[in-house]
C-alpha positions in Angstrom: 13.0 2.8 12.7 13.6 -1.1 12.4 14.3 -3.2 9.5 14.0 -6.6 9.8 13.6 -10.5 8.6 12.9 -10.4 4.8 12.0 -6.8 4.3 13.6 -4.5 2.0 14.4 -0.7 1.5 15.8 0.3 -2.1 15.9 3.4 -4.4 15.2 6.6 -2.5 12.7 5.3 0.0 13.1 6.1 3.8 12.1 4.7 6.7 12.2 6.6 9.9 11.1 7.6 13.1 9.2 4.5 15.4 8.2 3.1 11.5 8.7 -0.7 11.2 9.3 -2.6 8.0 9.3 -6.5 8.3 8.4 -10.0 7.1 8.8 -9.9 3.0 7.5 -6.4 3.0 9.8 -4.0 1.1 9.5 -0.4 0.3 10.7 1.6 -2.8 10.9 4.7 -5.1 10.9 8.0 -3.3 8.4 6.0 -0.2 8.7 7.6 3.2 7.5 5.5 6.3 7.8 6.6 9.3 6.0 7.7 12.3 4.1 4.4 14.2 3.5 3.0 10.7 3.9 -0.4 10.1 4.4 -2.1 6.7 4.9 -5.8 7.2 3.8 -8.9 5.6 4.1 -9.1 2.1 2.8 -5.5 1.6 4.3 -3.5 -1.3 5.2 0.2 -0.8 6.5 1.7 -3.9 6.0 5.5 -5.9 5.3 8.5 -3.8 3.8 6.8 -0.6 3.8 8.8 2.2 3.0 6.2 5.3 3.0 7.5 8.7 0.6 6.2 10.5 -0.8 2.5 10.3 -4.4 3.5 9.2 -3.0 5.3 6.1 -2.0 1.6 4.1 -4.2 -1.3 4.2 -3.3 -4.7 2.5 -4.8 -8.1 1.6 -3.1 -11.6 0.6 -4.5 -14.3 -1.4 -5.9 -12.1 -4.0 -6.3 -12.7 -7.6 -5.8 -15.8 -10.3 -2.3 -16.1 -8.5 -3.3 -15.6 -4.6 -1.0 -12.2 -4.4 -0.7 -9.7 -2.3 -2.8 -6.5 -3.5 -1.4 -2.8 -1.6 -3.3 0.4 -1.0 -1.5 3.0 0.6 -1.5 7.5 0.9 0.9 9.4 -0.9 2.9 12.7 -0.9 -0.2 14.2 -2.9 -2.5 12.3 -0.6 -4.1 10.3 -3.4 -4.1 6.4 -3.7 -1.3 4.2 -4.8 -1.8 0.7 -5.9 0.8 -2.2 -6.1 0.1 -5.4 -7.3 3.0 -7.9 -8.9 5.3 -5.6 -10.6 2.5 -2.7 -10.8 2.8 0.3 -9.1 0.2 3.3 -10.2 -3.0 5.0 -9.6 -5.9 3.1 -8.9 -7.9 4.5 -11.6 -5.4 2.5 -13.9 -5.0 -0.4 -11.5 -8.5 -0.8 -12.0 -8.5 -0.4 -16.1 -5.5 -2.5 -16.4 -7.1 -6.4 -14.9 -10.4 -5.7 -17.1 -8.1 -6.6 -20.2 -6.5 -9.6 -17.8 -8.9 -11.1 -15.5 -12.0 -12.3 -15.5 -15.1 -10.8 -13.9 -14.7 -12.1 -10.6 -11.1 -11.2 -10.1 -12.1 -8.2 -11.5 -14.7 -7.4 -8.8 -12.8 -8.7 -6.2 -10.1 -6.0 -6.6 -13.0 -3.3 -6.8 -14.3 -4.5 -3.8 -10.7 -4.8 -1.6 -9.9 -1.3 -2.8 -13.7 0.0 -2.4 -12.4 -1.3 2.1 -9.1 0.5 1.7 -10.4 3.9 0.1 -12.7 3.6 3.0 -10.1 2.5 6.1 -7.3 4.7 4.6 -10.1 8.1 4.3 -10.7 7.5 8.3 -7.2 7.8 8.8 -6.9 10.9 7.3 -9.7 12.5 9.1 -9.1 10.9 12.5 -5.0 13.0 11.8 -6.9 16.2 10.5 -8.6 16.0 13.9 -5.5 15.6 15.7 -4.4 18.4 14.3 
């Protein structure tokens, strides 16, 4: 595994195996990465995320009132994490949270960037049950 520029690993998180975590990315909580996953960026790994392959996070910068970086990524459970700013959650609460905070178009525009990564990251979990 590798490291590098900006990137950080804290609390329990691990990174592993061919996994590479660069740019400002950083991972935290109890995160795994490993395998050929990537995490680079400014992507945000926090929670229970289990990453090990690159189709299993997907990521978008420029997002929101404050051009942010919003994160989707697998976990342990194989349900969806969220990170936005400081949140880290489900996104059934990601998504009931910025109702309160943002306007409507923010507001759709995060439906419509997870709405891709549900899709993108529930290939990559068929294309591994495949494999296997």
């Amino acid at each position: 595994a590798q490291v590098y520029g900006s990137a950080q690993v804290s609390g329990s998180a691990q990174v592993s195996g061919s996994a590479h975590v660069c740019g400002d990315a950083w991972v935290d909580g109890d995160a795994q990465v490993y395998g050929n996953a990537l995490v680079y960026g400014d992507a945000q790994v926090c929670g229970d995320a289990m990453i090990d392959e690159n189709g299993l996070i997907f990521w978008a910068s420029k997002v929101g009132s404050d051009n942010g970086t919003l994160t989707v990524y697998n976990t342990k459970s194989n349900e969806l994490e969220v990170t936005r700013g400081c949140f880290c959650g489900s996104v059934d609460d990601f998504l009931a949270a910025p109702e309160a905070k943002h306007d409507d178009d923010t507001h759709l525009e995060y439906r419509l960037l997870i709405e891709v990564a549900t899709s993108r990251i529930t290939r990559a979990r068929e294309r591994l049950r495949d494999k296997a």
